[in-house]
N, C-alpha and C positions, 0 to 999 in steps of 0.2 A: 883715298878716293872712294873704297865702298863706302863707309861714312855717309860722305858727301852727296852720294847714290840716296842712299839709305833714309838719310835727314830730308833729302829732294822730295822722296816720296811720300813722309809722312806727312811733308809741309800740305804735300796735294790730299791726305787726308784729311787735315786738318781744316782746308779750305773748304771744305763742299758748301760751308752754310753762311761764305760770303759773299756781299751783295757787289755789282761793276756795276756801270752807268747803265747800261742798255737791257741788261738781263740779271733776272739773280738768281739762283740755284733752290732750290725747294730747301725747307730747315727737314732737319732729320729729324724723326721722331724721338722724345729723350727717352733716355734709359740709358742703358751699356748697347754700344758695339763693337762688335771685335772684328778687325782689318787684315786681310793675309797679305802682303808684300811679298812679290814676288819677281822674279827677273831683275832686270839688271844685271850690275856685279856684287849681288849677292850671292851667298854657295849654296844659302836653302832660303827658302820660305820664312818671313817675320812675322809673328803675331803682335799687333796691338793693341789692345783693349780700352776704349775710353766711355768713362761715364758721362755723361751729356743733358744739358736744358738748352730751352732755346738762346739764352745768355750766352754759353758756354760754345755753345756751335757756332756763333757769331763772331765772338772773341778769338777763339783760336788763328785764326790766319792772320789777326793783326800784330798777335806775338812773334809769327813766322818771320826770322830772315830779320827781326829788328828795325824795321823802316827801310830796312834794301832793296825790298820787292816793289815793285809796280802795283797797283792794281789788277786782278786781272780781268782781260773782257771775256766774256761768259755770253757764248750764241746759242740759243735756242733751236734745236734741228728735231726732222722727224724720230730721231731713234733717243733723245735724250738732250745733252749738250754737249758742245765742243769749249774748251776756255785755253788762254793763252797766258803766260805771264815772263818776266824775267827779274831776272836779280844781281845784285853786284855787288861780290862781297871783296874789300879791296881791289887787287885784282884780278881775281877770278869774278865771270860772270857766266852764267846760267837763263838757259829759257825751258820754256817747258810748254808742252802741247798734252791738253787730256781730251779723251771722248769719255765722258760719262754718260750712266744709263743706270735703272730703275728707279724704282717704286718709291726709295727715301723714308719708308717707314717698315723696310722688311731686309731687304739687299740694293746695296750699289756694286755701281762698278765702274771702274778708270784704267782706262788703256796711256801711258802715260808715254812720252818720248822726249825725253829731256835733255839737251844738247851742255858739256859744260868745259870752258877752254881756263885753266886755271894759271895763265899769264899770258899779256899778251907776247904773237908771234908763233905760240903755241898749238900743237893740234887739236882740234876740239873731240871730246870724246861723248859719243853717243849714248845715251842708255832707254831700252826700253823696258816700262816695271808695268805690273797689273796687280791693280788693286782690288780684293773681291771685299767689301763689307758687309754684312750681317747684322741686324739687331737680334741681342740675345734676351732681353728682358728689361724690365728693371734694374736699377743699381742694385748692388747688395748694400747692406745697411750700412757698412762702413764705408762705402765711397759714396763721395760729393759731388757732383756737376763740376768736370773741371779736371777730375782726374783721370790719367794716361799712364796707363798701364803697360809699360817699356815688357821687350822681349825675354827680360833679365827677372822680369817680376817688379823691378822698383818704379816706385808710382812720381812720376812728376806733373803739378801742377798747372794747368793753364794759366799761361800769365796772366792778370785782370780779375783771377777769382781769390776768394777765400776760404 
């Protein structure tokens, strides 16, 4: 189940730079950012690091969840935005509610509250995670627009890039 927590959040990492019918989230600026994951049912703090172009920030949510996800709708409010999505993976499904807020080219941030019942009949279990990111710079020479820099150090791929 942390996992499941875990992947839920990065998924909403990985979304900030795609577009819904009605609104669509500002692109991050590229270079590297690094994401602290935190809450839930995790026991500490995650770091993520991804390298990023505006390619790569567009792509990433569509890898998300495999075609399980919905779209999500992304509203516009005074303090940032709000977006909503869900998922279903067999049968377990997932929604998720974020308030996001900043700049997009310095620090974000996602207040996240993600509901997930993994059969049905089942109780659904809550989780609240907060996302703080960061732009650290430029890549470094060895990373490519695309890569995700896992808590473990191993780097995987955006799906769509090369």
């Amino acid at each position: 189940m942390n996992r499941i927590v875990f992947l839920a959040s990065v998924a909403c990492v990985l979304s900030w730079g795609v577009a819904a019918q009605a609104e669509e989230l500002p692109k991050r600026k590229a270079g590297l950012w690094e994401s602290t994951v935190s809450g839930g049912m995790a026991p500490a703090p995650q770091v993520i690091k991804q390298c990023i172009d505006e390619k790569t920030d567009s792509l990433a949510m569509a890898a998300v969840g495999g075609g399980n996800c919905k779209p999500p709708t992304i509203t516009k409010t005074s303090a940032g935005y709000e977006t909503e999505t869900s998922c279903q993976f067999g049968q377990m499904t997932s929604t998720a509610k974020s308030v996001i807020s900043g700049d997009f080219s310095s620090k974000i941030t996602a207040k996240t509250t993600a509901t997930i019942v993994q059969a049905p009949g089942q109780q659904p279990v809550t989780s609240n995670t907060t996302i703080e990111a960061k732009y650290l710079g430029p890549c470094a020479a060895d990373q490519k627009p695309g890569d995700i820099i896992m808590p473990d150090g191993k780097v995987v791929r955006t799906p769509g890039t090369k």
